[in-house]
C-alpha positions in Angstrom: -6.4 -27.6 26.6 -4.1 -26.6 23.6 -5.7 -29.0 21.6 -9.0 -27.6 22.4 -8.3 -24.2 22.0 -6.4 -24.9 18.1 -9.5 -27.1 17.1 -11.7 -24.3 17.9 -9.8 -21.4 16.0 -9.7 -24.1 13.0 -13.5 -24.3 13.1 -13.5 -20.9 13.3 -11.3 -20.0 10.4 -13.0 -22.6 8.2 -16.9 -21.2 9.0 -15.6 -17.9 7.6 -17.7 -15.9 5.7 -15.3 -14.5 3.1 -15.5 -17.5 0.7 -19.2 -16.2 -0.3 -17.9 -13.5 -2.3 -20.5 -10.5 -4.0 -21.4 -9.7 -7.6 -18.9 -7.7 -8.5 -20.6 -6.6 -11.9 -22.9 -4.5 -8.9 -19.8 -3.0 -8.4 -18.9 -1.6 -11.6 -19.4 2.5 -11.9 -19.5 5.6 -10.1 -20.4 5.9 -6.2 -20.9 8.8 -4.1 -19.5 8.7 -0.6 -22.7 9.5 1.8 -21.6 8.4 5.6 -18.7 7.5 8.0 -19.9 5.5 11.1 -18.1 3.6 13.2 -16.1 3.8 16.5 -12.4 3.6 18.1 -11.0 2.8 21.5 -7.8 4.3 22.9 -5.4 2.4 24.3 -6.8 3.4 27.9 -9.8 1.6 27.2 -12.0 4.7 26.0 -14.3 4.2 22.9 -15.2 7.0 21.1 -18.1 6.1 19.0 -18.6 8.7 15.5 -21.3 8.8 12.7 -20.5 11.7 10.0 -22.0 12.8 6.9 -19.6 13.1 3.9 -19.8 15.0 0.5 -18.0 15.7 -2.4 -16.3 12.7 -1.9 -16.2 9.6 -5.2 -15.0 6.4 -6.0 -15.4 4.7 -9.4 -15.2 1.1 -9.9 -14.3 -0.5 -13.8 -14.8 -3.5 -15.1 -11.0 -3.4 -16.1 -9.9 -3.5 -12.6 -8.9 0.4 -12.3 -10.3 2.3 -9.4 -10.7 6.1 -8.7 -11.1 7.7 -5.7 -11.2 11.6 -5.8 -9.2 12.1 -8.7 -5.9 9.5 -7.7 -6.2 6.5 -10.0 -5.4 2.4 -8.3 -6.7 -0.7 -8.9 -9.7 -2.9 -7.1 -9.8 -6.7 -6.9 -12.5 -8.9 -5.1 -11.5 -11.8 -2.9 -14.7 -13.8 -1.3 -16.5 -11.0 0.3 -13.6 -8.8 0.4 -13.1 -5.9 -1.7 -9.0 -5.1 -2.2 -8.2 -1.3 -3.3 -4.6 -0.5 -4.2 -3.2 2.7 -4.9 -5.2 5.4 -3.9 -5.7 7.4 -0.6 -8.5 4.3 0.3 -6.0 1.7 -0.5 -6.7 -1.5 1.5 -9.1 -4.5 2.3 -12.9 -3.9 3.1 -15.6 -6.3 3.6 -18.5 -5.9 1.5 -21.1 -5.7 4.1 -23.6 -4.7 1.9 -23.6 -4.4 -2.4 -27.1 -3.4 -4.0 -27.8 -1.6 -7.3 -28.0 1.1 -5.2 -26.1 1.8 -1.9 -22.6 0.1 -1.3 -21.5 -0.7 2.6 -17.5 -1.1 3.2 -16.6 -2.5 6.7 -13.4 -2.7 7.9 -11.7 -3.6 11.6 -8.6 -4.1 13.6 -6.1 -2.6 15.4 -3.4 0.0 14.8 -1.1 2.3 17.0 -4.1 3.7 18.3 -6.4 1.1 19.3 -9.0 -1.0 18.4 -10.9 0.2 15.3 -14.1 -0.1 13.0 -15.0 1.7 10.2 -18.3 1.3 8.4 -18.3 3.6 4.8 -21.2 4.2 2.9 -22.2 4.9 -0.8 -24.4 5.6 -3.0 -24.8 5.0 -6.5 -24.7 7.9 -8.8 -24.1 6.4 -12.2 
């Protein structure tokens, strides 16, 4: 049964979609932040589902590798399909759901002291 169970999470781990990556030149210049969606459960088991209009709110992407994000200055880096964000109040990784010309998705999941998460961010291009 243990051998069954490690083969699978192998097959699992090796069919990942994060080696397909995204054109990061698509990424390069100013976004604004449109949309929060996404939902949370509590550790009793309650989800609490939200979907929230944002403005005022930017990031800027450079071909350099420097990132803003309202006014605080990091760095961005892409692994696969992952986009990596370092030093500024959205520091961490987020899958790139969805990269156009246009509108950029961020997706991220997991769990914290809190419960089960998952965020879904979305921009638009304003530069």
């Amino acid at each position: 049964m243990l051998v069954c169970l490690l083969a699978l999470s192998a097959g699992f781990v090796s069919c990942s979609d994060d080696e397909e990556g995204f054109d990061t030149s698509l990424l390069i210049g100013r976004w604004e932040l449109v949309r929060y969606e996404g939902y949370y459960y509590m550790p009793d088991g309650e989800r609490t589902d939200y979907d929230e209009p944002v403005y005022g709110e930017y990031a800027e992407f450079q071909e350099d590798g420097t990132a803003y994000f309202d006014g605080e200055t990091g760095s961005w880096s892409a692994s696969g399909n992952r986009l990596i964000v370092n030093g500024t109040e959205a520091s961490g990784a987020f899958t790139v759901a969805s990269l156009t010309s246009t509108e950029l998705i961020l997706e991220v999941s997991g769990r914290d002291e809190y419960g089960e998460y998952f965020d879904r961010t979305i921009f638009h291009r304003v530069e």
